[in-house]
C-alpha positions in Angstrom: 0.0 0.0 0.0 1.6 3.0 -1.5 1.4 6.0 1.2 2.8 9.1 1.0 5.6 9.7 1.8 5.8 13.8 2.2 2.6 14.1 4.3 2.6 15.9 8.0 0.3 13.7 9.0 -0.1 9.9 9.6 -3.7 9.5 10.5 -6.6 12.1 9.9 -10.3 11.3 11.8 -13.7 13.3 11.3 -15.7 12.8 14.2 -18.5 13.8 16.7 -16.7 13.8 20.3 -18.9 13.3 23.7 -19.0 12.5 27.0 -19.0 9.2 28.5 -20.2 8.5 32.2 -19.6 5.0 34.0 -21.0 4.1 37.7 -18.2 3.4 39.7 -17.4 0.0 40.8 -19.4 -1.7 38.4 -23.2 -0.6 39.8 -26.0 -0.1 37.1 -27.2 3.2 36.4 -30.2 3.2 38.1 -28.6 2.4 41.7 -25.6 4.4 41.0 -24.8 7.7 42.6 -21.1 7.8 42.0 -20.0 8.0 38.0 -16.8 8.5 36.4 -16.6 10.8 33.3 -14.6 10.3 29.9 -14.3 11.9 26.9 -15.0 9.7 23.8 -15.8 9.0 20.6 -15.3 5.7 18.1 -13.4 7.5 15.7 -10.8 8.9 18.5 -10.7 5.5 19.9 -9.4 4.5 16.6 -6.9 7.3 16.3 -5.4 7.0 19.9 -3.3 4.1 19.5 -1.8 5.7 16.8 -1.2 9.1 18.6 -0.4 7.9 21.6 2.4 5.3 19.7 3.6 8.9 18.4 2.2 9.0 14.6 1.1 12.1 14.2 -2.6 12.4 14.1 -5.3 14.7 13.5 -9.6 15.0 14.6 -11.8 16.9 12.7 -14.4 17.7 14.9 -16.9 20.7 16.0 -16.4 22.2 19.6 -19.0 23.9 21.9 -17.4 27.1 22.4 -16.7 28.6 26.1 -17.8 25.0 27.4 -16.2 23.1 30.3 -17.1 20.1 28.7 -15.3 21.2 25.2 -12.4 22.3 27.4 -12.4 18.8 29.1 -12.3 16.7 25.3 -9.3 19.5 23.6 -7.7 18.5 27.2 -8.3 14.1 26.5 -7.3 14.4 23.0 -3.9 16.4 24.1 -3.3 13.8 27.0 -3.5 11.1 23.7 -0.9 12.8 21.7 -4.1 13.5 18.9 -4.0 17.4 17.4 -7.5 18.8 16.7 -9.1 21.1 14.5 -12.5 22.5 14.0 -14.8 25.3 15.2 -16.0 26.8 18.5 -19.8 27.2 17.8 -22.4 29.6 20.0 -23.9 27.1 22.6 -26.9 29.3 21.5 -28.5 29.3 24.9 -29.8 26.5 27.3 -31.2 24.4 24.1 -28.6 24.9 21.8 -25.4 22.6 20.9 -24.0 20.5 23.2 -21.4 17.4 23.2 -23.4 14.1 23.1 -23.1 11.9 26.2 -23.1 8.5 26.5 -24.7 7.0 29.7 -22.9 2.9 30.3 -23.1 0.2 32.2 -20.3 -2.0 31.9 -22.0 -4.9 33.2 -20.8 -7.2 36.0 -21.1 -11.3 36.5 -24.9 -12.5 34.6 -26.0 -8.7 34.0 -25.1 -8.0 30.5 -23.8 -4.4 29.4 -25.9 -1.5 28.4 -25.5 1.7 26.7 -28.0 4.9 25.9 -27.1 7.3 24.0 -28.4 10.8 24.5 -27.3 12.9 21.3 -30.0 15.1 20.5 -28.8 18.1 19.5 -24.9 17.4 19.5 -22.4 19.8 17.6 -21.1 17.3 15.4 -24.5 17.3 13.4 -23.3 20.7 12.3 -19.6 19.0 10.7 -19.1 20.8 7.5 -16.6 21.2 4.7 -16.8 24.3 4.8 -15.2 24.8 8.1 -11.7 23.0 6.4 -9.3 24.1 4.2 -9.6 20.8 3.0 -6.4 21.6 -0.2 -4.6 22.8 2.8 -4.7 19.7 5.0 -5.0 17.0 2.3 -2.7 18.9 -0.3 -0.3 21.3 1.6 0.2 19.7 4.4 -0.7 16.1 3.5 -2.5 12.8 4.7 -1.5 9.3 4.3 -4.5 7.6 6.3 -8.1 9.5 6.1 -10.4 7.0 8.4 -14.0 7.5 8.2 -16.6 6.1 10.4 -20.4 5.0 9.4 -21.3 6.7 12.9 -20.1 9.9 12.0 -21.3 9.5 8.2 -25.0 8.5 9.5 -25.8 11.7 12.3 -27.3 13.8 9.8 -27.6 14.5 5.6 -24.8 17.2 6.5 -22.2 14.6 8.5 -23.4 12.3 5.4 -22.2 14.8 2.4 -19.3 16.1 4.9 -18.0 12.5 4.7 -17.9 11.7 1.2 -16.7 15.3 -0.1 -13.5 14.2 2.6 -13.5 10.8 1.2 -13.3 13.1 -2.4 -10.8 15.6 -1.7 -8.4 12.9 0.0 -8.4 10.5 -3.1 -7.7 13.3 -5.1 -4.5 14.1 -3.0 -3.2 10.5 -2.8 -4.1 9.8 0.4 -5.2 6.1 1.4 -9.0 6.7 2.3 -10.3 4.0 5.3 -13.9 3.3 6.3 -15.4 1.1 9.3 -18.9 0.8 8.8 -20.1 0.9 12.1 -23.9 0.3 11.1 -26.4 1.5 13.7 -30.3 0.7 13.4 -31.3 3.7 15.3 -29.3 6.4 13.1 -30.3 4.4 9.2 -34.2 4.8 10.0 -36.1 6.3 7.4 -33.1 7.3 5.8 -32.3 3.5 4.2 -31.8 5.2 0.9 -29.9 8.3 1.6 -27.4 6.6 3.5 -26.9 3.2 1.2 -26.4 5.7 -1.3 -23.4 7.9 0.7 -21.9 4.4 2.3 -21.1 3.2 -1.1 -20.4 6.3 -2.8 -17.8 6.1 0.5 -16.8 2.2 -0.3 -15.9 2.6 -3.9 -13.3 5.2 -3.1 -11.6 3.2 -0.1 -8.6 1.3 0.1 -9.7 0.1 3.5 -12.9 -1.1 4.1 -13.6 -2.6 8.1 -17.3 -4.0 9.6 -18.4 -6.5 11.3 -20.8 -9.7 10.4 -23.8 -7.1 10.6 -22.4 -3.8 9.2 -21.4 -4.7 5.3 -24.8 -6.8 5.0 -26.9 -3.8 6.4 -24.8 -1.0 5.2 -23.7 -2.4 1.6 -25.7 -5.5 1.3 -23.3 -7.6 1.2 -24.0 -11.0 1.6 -22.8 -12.9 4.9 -22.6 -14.7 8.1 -25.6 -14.1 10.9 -25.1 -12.8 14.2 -25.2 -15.9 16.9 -25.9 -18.9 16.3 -23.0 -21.5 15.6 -19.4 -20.8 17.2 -16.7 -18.3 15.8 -14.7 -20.8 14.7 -17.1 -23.0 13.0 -17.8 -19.5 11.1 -14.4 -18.3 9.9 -14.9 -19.9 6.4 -18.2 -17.4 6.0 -16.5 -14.7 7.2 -13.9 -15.3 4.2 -16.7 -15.5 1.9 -18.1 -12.2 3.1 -14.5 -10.4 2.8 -14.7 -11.9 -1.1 -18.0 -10.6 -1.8 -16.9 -7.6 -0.5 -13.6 -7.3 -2.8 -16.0 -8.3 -5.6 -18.1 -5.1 -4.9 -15.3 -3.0 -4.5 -12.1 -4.5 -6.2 -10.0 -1.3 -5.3 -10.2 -2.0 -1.9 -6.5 -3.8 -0.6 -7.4 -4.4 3.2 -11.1 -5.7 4.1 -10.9 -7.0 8.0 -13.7 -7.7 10.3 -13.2 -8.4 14.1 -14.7 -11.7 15.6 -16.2 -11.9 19.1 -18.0 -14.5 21.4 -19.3 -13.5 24.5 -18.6 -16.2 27.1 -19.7 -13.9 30.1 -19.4 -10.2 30.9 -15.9 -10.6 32.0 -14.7 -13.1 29.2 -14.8 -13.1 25.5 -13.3 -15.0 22.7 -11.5 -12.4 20.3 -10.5 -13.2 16.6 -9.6 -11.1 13.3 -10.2 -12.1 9.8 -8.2 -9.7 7.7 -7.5 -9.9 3.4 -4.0 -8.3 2.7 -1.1 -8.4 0.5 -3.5 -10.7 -1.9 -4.4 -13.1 0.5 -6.0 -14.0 4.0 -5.1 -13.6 7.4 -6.9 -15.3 10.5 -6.4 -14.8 14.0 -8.2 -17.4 15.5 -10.5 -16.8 18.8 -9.0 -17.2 21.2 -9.9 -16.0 25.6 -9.7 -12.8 26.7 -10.4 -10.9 29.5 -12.8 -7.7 29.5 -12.6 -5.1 31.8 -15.2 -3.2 29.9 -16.0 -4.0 26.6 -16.5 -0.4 24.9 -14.3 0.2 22.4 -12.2 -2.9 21.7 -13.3 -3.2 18.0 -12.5 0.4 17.8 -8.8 0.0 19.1 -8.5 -3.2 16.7 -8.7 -1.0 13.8 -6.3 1.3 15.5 -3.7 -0.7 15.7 -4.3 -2.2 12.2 -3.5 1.3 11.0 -0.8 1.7 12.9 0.7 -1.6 11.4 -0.1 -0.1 7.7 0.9 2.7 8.6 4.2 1.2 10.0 5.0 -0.8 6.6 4.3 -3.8 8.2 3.1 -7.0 6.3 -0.5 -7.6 6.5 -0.4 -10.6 8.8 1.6 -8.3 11.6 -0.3 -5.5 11.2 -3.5 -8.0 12.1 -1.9 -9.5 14.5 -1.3 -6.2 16.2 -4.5 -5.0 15.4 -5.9 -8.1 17.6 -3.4 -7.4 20.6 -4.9 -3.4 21.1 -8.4 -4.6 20.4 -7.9 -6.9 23.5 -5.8 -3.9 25.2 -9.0 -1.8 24.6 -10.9 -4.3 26.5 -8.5 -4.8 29.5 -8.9 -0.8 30.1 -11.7 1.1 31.9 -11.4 3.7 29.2 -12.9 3.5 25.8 -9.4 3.3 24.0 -6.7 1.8 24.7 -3.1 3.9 25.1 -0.3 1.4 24.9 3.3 2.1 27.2 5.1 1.1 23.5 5.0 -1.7 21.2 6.6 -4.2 23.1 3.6 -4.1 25.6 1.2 -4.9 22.9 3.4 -7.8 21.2 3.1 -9.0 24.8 -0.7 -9.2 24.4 -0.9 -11.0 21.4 2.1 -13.5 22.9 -0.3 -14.4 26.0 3.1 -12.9 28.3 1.1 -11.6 31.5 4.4 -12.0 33.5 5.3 -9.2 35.8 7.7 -6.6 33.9 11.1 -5.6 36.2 
């Protein structure tokens, strides 16, 4: 994968950042009176593990200006080693913009997780081209890796048109151009048209395309494997078959990966990668992990696969990697994993828990 090689910067994410609020020591929301508070987003879950490994990275994102909370995020995404850049909007008074917040319960024992998301009238419905000098980041300055989610994409018809018009303009400019599809229900209804429309206007122009079972059947509709039923192992050959139909559909693609996961119990989960790359496939087989909180660990997957691309590494490694800060992500109480250095991730993936001296 050819990237280039004069750009400033190593990874460039549009998203929608927001709040996150836990209970403390595992209680449910509705008995909790003690929470912890996060800033987060999928897309700069993705981008940490590259920031914080020290490729430089930049979020595109919208900002409520003169906020505590915005203050809080510009703070998190410093602390990550990710740059930012977008506009302070007006708050506009009591029921104007705000960051969206994300209300979880990371589940404990037989109680299963759960997550509501309270968005209404968040500032990254308001992401627009217009607010970039889109020649001066993707030609001046330059991109290797522009990664789109299908959250951000899906918000609004705005996120929607700001998302291919970045997919666009990077192409144009040589960058490599990376989409997980991240397929939500809740965001695609009444819009089925609209947005199968902008997801594959988005697909045709990626290099990288990344979803699970679910998201390239719902979002492209592409044929594949069902959610449940038999075990992830027993379903590795469909997975393969999806990942063809998906290079049929879109032959300029040169990495399609999907993350595998079995829930065995809260704490618990079998974690496996399927990845086509450098012609051929690449399987990580399920294998235990241990969760800490769930949130996030497909995001840090693709995170460290783009690190490994990004890093010149051979498909299989970059995989393999990808695997080891997807389980990272998982072992955190944070929505994104931020590895010490390399060697602490290759020490996932080798199964070394020994103590460190």
């Amino acid at each position: 994968m050819q990237l280039r090689a004069d750009a400033q910067w190593s990874l460039v994410v549009p998203t929608s950042m927001g709040i996150r609020i836990t209970p403390q020591g595992s209680v449910p929301v509705h008995l909790a009176d003690q929470y912890t508070m996060q800033a987060t987003s999928a897309e700069s879950n993705v981008a940490s593990i590259c920031g914080y490994l020290g490729e430089p990275s930049l979020v595109l994102t919208n900002f409520v200006a003169d906020s505590p909370i915005s203050a809080m995020i510009k703070a998190s995404l410093r602390r990550r080693g990710l740059s930012y850049l977008g506009p302070d909007l007006p708050q506009g008074g009591p029921w104007g913009y705000r960051h969206q917040f994300n209300i979880a319960d990371s589940g404990f024992g037989s109680r299963a997780p759960r997550v509501w998301n309270d968005r209404a009238g968040e500032v990254g419905l308001e992401l627009s081209v217009e607010d970039y000098d889109l020649e001066d980041i993707f030609g001046r300055q330059g991109v290797k890796i522009l990664h789109l989610s299908g959250l951000v994409a899906a918000l609004s018809p705005k996120t929607a048109r700001f998302c291919v018009e970045l997919a666009k303009d990077a192409k144009g400019h040589g960058t490599i151009v990376s989409m997980d599809m991240n397929y939500r229900a809740s965001f695609w209804r009444g819009r089925e048209i609209e947005l199968r429309q902008a997801f594959t206007t988005i697909a045709s122009l990626c290099d990288i395309l990344i979803g699970n079972e679910e998201d390239f059947q719902l979002a492209l509709g592409i044929p594949g494997p069902q959610a449940g039923g038999e075990g992830l192992a027993e379903k590795t050959e469909s997975f393969r078959q999806m990942i063809d139909s998906v290079r049929d559909a879109y032959p300029q693609a040169q990495f399609v990966a999907t993350t595998l996961r079995e829930v065995i119990a809260v704490d618990r989960h079998l974690w496996g990668m399927v990845v086509f790359g450098d012609g051929e496939f690449h399987v990580a087989p399920p294998r235990e992990i241990g969760v800490l909180d769930r949130i996030g660990g497909g995001d840090g997957s693709v995170g460290g696969l783009l690190y490994g691309i990004l890093k010149g590494w051979d498909a299989d490694a970059a995989m393999r990697f990808g695997w080891a800060t997807g389980a990272l992500a998982a072992a955190s109480w944070t929505d994104y994993a931020l590895p010490a250095d390399e060697a602490q991730v290759w020490g996932v993936w080798q199964g070394n828990a020994r103590v460190q001296r």
